[in-house]
N, C-alpha and C positions, 0 to 999 in steps of 0.2 A: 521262160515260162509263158503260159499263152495264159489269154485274160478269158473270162468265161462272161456270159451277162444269160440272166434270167430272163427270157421270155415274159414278155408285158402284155396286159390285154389294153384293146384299145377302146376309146371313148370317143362317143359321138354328143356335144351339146345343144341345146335350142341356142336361141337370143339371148333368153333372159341366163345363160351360161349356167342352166340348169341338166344334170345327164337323160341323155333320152335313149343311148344305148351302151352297151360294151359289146365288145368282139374280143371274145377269150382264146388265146393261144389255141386251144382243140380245135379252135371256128365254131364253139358254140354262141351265139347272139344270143344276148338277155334284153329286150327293151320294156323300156318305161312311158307310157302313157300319161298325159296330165291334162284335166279341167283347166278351165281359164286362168284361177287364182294359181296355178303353178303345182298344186299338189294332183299325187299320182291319184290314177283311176284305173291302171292296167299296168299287169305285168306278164309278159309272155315271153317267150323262148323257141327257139330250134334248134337242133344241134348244129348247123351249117349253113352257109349263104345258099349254098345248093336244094335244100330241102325246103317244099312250097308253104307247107301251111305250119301254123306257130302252133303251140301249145300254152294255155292259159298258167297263170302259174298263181295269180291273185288277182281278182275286179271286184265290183260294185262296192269300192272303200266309200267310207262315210266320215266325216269330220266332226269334229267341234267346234265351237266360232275360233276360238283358240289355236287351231291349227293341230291339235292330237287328234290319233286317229281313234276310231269310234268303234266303227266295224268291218271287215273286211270278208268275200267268199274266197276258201281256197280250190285250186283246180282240180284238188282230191277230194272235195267233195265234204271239205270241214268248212266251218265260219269263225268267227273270233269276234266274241263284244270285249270291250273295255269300258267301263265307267274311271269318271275323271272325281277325284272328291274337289271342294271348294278352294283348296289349296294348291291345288293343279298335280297333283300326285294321283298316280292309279291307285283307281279303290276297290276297283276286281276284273276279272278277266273271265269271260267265259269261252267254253270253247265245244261245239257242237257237231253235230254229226247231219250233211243234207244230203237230197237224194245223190245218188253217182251219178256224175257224167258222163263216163266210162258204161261200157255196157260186157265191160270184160269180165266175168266173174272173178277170177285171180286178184285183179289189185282190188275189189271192191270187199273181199275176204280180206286180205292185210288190213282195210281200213277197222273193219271190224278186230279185228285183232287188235291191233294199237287200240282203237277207242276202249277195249275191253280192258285196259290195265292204265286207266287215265282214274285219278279219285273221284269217289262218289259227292262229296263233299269237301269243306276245307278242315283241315287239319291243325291243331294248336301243336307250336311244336316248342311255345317258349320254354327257356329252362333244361330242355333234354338234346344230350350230345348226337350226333348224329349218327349213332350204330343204337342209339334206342329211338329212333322215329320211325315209323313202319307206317304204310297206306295200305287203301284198302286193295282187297286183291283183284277185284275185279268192281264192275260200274252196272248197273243194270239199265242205267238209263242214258248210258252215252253222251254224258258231259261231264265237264270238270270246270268248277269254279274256285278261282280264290277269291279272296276279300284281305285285303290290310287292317289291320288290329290292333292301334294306337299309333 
């Protein structure tokens, strides 16, 4: 019988033996980016060593003194706040719709699409099984926040 082994992606670390990249079996490269204090500030991508320019995949992240993350932009063209309550627990999440970066018409329609069936609001769902909780069907204003509720 022959032995078989899975294909492993590889890792690349700093000093402080923090990941700054992988190399995924396809040859896709995901790197990580990081400010001084060691937390990320960029995350980009290519499909292969061979192709020149990366593709953004998340930057301008924001902290707390605490080390949770705050805010971040995605390279689709969405953002994401998190509030932290007193307790260090998230207390809501928002999640936004900015201009395109892309100047493709096609994927900036999907975004809209996705954003269109994101809830307008949060939703109480204590007490009810989850084939009676239903959201709303569509969002007019292109965000969706939750908030934690005791």
């Amino acid at each position: 019988m022959g032995a078989s082994s899975a294909a492993q992606p590889a890792y690349t670390y700093d000093l402080a033996d923090r990941i700054t990249q992988v190399t995924y079996p396809s040859g896709r490269i995901v790197q990580y980016g990081r400010k001084t204090k060691g937390r990320v500030n960029l995350v980009q991508t290519k499909a292969s060593a061979s192709v020149g320019s990366w593709t953004v995949l998340a930057d301008n992240f924001a902290y707390e003194p605490f080390a949770a993350m705050k805010t971040v932009r995605f390279g689709n063209g969405l953002s994401a706040a998190n509030d932290w309550g007193n307790d260090g627990r998230l207390a809501s999440h928002r999640l936004r719709v900015l201009r395109p970066r892309h100047t493709d018409q096609t994927d900036w329609d999907l975004r809209q699409m996705a954003v269109a069936k994101l809830p307008q609001r949060p939703q109480a769902h204590r007490g009810l099984r989850r084939s009676q909780r239903r959201l709303p069907s569509s969002s007019a204003h292109g965000q969706c926040s939750t908030r934690r509720t005791g």
